[in-house]
ZAKEDO-829124 format. One record per residue (C-alpha): x, y, z. Coordinates in Angstrom, 2 decimals, padded with zeros to 5 digits, always signed. Example, Ala and Ser with C-alpha at 12.3 -4.5 7.8 and 13.67 -1.06 7.14 Angstrom:
<east=+012.30 north=-004.50 up=+007.80>
<east=+013.67 north=-001.06 up=+007.14>
//
This chain:
<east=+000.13 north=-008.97 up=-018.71>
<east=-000.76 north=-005.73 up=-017.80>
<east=-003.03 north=-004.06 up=-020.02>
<east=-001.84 north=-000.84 up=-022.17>
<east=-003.03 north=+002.69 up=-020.82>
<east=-003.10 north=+005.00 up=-024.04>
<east=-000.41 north=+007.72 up=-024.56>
<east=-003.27 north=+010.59 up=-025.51>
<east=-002.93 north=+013.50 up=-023.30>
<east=-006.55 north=+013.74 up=-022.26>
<east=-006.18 north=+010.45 up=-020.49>
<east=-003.90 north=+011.98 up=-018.06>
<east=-005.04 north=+014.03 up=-014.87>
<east=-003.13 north=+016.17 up=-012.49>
<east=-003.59 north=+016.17 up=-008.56>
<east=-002.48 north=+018.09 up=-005.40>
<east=-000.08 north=+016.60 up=-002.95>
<east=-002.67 north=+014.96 up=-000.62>
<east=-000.75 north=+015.18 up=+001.87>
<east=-000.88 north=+018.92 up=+002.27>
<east=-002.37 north=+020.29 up=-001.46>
<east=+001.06 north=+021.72 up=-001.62>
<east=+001.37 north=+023.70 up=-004.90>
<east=+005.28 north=+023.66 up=-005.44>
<east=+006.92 north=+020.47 up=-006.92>
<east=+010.32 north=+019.18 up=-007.79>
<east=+010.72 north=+016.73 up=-010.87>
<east=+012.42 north=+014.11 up=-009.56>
<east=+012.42 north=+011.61 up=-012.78>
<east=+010.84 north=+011.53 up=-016.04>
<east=+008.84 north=+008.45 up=-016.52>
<east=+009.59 north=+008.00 up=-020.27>
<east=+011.48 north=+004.72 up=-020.35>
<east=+008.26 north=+003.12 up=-019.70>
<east=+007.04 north=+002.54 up=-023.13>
<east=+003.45 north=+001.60 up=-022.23>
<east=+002.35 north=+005.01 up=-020.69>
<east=+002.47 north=+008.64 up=-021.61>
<east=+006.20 north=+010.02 up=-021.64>
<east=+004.21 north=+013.18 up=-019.96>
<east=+004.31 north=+011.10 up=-016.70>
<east=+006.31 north=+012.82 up=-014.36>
<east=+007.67 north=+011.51 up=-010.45>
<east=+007.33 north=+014.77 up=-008.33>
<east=+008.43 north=+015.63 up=-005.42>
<east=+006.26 north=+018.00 up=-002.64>
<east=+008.19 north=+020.70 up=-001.72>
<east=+006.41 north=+021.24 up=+001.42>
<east=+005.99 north=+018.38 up=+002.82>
<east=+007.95 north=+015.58 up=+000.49>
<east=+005.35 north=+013.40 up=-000.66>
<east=+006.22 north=+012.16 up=-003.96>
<east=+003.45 north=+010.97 up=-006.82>
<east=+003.28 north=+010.55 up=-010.10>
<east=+001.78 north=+013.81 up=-012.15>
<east=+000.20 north=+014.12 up=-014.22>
<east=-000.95 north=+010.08 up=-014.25>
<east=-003.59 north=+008.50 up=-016.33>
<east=-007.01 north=+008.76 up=-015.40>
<east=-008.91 north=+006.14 up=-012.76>
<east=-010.39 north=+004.37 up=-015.22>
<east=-007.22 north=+003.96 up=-016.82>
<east=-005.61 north=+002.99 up=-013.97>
<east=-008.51 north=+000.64 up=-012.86>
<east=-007.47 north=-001.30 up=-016.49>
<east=-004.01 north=-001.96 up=-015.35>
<east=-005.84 north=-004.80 up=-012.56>
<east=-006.53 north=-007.40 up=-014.68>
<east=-006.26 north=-011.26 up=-013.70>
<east=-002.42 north=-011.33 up=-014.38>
<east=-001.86 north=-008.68 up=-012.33>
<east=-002.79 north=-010.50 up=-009.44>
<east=-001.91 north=-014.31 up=-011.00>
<east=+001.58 north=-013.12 up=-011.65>
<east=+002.07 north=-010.66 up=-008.43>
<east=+000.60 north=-012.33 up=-005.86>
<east=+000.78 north=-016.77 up=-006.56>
<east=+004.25 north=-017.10 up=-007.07>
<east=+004.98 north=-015.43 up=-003.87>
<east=+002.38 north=-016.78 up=-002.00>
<east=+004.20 north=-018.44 up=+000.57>
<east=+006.33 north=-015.33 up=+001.35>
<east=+003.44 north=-013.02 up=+001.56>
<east=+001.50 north=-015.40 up=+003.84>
<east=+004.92 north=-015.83 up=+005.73>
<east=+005.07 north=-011.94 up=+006.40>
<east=+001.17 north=-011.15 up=+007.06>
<east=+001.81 north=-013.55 up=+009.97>
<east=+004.15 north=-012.03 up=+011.33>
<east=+001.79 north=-008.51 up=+010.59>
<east=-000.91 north=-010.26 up=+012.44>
<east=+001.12 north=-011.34 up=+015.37>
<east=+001.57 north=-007.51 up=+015.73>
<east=-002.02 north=-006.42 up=+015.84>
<east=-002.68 north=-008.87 up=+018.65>
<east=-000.90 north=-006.53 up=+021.20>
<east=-003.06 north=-003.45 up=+019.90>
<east=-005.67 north=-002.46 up=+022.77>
<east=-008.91 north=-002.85 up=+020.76>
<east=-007.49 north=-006.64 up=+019.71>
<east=-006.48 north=-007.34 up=+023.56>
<east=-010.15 north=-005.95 up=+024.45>
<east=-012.08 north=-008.29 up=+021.85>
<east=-009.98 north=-011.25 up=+023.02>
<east=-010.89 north=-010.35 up=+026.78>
<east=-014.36 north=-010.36 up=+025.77>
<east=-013.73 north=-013.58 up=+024.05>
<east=-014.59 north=-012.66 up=+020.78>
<east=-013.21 north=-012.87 up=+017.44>
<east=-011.40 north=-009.10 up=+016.34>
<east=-013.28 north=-007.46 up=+013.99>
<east=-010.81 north=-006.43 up=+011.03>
<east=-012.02 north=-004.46 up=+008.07>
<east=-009.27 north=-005.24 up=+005.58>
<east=-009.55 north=-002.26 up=+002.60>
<east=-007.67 north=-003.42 up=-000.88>
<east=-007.20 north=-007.09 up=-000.07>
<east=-006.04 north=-008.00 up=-003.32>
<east=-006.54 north=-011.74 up=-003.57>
<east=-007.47 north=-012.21 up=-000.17>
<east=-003.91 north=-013.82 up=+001.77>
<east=-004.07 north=-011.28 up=+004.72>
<east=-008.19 north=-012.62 up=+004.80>
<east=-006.96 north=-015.74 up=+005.16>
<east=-004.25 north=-015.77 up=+007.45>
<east=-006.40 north=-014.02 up=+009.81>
<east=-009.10 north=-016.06 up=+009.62>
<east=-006.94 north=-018.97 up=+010.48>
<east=-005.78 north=-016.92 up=+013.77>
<east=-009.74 north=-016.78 up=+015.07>
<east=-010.47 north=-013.47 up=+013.09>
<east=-013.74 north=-011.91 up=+012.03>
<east=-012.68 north=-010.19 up=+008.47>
<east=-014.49 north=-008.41 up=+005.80>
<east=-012.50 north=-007.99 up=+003.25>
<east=-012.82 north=-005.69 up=+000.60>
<east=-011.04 north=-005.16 up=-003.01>
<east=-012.51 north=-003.20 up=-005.87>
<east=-010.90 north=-005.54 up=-008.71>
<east=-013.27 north=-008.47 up=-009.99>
<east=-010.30 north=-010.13 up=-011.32>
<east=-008.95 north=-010.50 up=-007.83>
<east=-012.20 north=-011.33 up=-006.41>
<east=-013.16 north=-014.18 up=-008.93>
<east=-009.34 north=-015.58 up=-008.42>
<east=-009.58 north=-015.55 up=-004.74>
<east=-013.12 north=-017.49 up=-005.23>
<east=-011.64 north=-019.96 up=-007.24>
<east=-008.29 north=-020.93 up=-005.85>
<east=-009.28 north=-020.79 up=-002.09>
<east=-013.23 north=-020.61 up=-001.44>
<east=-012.75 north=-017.17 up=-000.17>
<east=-015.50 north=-014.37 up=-000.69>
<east=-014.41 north=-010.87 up=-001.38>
<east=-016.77 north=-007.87 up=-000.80>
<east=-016.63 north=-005.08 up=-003.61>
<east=-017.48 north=-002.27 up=-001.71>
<east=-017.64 north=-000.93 up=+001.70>
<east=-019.50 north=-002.20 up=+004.87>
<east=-022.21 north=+000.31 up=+006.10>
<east=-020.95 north=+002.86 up=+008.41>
<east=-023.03 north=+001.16 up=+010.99>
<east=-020.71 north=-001.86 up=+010.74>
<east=-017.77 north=-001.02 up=+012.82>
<east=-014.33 north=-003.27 up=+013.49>
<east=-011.71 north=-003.12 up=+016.09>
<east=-008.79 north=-002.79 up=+013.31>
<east=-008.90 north=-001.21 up=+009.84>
<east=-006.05 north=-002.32 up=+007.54>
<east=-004.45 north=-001.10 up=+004.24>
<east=-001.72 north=-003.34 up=+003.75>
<east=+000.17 north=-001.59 up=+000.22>
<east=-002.47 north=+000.16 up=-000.53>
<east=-002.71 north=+004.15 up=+000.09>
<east=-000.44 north=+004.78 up=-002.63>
<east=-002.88 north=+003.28 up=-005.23>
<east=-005.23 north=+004.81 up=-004.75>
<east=-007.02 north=+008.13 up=-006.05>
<east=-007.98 north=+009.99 up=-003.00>
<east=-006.30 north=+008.60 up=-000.06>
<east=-007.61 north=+011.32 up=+002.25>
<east=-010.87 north=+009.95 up=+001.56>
<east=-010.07 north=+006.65 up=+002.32>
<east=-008.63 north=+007.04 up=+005.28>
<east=-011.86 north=+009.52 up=+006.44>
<east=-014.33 north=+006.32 up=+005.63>
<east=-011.80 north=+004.30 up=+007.71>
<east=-012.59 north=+006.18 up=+010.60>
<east=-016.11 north=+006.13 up=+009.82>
<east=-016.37 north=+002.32 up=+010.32>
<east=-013.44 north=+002.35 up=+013.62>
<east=-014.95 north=+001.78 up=+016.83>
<east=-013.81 north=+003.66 up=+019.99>
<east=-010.47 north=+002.92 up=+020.83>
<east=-009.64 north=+000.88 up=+017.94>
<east=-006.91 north=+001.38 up=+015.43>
<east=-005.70 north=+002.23 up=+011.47>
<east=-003.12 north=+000.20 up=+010.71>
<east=-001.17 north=+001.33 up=+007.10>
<east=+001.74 north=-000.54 up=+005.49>
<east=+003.22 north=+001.49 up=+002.94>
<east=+006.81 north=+001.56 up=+001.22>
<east=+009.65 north=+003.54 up=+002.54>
<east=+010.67 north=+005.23 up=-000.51>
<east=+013.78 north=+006.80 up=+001.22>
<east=+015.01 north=+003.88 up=+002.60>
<east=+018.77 north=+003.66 up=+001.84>
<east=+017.96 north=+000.25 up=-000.30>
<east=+014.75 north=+002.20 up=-002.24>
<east=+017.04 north=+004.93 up=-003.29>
<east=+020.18 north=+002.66 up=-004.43>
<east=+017.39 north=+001.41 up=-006.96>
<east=+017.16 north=+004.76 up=-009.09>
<east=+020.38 north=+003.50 up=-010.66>
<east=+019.22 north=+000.73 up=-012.12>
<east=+018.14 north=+000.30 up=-015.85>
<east=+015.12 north=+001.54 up=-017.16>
<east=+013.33 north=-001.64 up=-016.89>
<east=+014.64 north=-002.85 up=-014.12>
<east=+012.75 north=+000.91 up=-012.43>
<east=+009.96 north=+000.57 up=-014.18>
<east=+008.90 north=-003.05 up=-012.21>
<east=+010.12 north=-001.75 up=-008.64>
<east=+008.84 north=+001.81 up=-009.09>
<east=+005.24 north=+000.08 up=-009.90>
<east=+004.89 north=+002.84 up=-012.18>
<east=+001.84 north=+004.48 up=-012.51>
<east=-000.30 north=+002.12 up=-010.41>
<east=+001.69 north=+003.18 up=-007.16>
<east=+000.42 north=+007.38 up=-007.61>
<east=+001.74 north=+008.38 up=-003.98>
<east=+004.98 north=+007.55 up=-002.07>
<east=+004.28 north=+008.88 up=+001.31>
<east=+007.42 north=+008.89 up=+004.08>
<east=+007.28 north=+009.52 up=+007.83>
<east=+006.27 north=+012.87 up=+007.70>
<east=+004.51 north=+013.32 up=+004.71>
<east=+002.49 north=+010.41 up=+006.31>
<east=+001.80 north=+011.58 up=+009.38>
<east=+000.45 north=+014.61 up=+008.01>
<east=-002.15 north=+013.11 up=+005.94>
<east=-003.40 north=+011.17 up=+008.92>
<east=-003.98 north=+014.29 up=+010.77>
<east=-006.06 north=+015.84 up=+007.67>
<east=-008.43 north=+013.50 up=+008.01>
<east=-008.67 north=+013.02 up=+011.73>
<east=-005.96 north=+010.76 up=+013.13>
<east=-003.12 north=+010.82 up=+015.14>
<east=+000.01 north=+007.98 up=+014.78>
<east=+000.26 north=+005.85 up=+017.69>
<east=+003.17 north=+004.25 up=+016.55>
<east=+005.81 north=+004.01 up=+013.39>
<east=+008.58 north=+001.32 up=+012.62>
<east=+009.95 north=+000.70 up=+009.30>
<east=+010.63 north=-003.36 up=+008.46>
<east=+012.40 north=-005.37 up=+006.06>
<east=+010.83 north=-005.94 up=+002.33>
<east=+010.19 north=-009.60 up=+001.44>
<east=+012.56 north=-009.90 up=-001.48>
<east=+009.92 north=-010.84 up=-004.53>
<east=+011.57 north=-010.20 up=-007.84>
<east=+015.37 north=-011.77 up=-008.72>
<east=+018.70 north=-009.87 up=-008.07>
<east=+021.96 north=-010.26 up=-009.47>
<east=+024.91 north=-010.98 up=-007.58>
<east=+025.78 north=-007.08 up=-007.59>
<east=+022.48 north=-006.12 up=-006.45>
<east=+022.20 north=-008.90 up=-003.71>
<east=+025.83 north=-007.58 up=-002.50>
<east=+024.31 north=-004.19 up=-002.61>
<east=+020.96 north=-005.37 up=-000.47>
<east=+023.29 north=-006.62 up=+001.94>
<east=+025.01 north=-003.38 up=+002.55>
<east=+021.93 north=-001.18 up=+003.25>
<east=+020.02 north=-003.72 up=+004.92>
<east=+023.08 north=-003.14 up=+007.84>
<east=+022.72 north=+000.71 up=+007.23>
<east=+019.02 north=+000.82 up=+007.15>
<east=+018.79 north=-001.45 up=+010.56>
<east=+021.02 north=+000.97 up=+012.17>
<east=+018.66 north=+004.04 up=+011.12>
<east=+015.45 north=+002.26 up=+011.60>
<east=+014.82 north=+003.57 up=+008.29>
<east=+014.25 north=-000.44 up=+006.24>
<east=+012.05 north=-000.70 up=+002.84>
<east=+008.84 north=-000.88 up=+004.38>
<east=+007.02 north=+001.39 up=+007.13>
<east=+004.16 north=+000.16 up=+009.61>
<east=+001.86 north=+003.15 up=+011.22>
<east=-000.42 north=+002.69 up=+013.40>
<east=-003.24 north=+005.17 up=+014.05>
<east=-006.07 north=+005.98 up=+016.30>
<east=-009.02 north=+008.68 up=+016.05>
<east=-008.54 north=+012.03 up=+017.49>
//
């Protein structure tokens, strides 16, 4: 299980909106039902530009304590197939970007630096399509598991800048992170000319998303992925920490969530109804951006 972050206020750290260092925020829940963290935690809400994280948050090496081997054993293997299933059909996508088209004309294998790779299933999907990946996730546990259940070798850290890739993905992962801005800026360090950032994030306001605040307290506390998601960008918010840090989206389409975690009959009746709204409104669970360099 997930290890215990300690409930002493020095532990906890407070951040700007990186979306747009905004400086005026709206509480939008108290994070005291979760009775593993600090009842100081806070969701927020940008007033400027709407991006929502958690403030003030425990500190990264607090945070980095919460990515132990169950994490991943318990988040990732019993929904392998499903995840596999749905980075597929994310791969299928990237084939009609320019830069992928280009590397295929040349006939060569895409180069795809995947950042946060977790334990490895986007690596190895696209390694089965004729890929080149370099894959890249910070947590040992995930590393080691990947080793050991599929022969697959994860890097720690970053490629040189010299290294560069036709496609740079973070699939689920801008919201974990501490400084997103500067992720994205080493992204584009390590992007070729004319190839692409491609982001999958959740879509927080997605008519399903906010059904979910009326849940129990427990219930929240596992689809909130509180406080290891720290940032719940939407569209705009988005969009306008791309162009902080030198991009401009190329594209934006929001998709269906692969349903992971058990619902009751209620709550499946309830998933039915704003799946059919959030079709209509292109505005489903999940959001795909893609991005090129200015």
């Amino acid at each position: 299980m997930m290890q215990v972050a300690s409930r002493e206020p020095s532990t906890l750290a407070t951040h700007p909106c990186p979306s747009c260092t905004g400086g005026r925020d709206q509480v939008r829940m108290q994070l005291d039902f979760l009775p593993d963290f600090s009842p100081e935690m806070q969701l927020v809400r940008c007033l400027a530009c709407g991006t929502e994280r958690i403030n003030p948050r425990p500190h990264a090496a607090a945070l980095a304590e919460q990515y132990d081997e169950d994490y991943y054993r318990e988040g990732y293997l019993p929904f392998e197939e499903q995840r596999r299933a749905d980075f597929r059909l994310r791969l299928a996508e990237l084939e009609r970007l320019p830069a992928v088209q280009r590397a295929r004309q040349e006939q060569r294998a895409p180069r795809c630096l995947d950042i946060g790779a977790g334990v490895g299933l986007f690596a190895l999907e696209a390694l089965a399509c004729g890929w080149q990946v370099t894959a890249v996730e910070p947590s040992s546990a995930a590393r080691d598991l990947a080793s050991r259940r599929w022969d697959l070798e994860l890097a720690a850290d970053w490629p040189a800048p010299e290294q560069v890739f036709d496609v740079v993905t973070f699939w689920d992962v801008l919201g974990h992170v501490e400084e997103p801005g500067a992720m994205l800026e080493a992204a584009g360090l390590r992007l070729q000319r004319g190839g692409s950032l491609v982001m999958k994030i959740p879509n927080f306001r997605s008519t399903w998303h906010r059904s979910r605040t009326w849940m129990s307290g427990r219930r929240r506390a596992n689809l909130l992925h509180a406080p290891t998601v720290i940032w719940r960008f939407h569209r705009q918010g988005a969009m306008r920490l791309l162009a902080r840090h030198g991009f401009v989206l190329a594209g934006a389409r929001t998709l269906r969530e692969p349903d992971l975690i058990p619902l009751t009959p209620r709550w499946r009746a309830v998933r039915v109804v704003t799946d059919l709204l959030d079709g209509l409104l292109d505005n489903r669970q999940e959001m795909v951006l893609h991005a090129r360099q200015r």
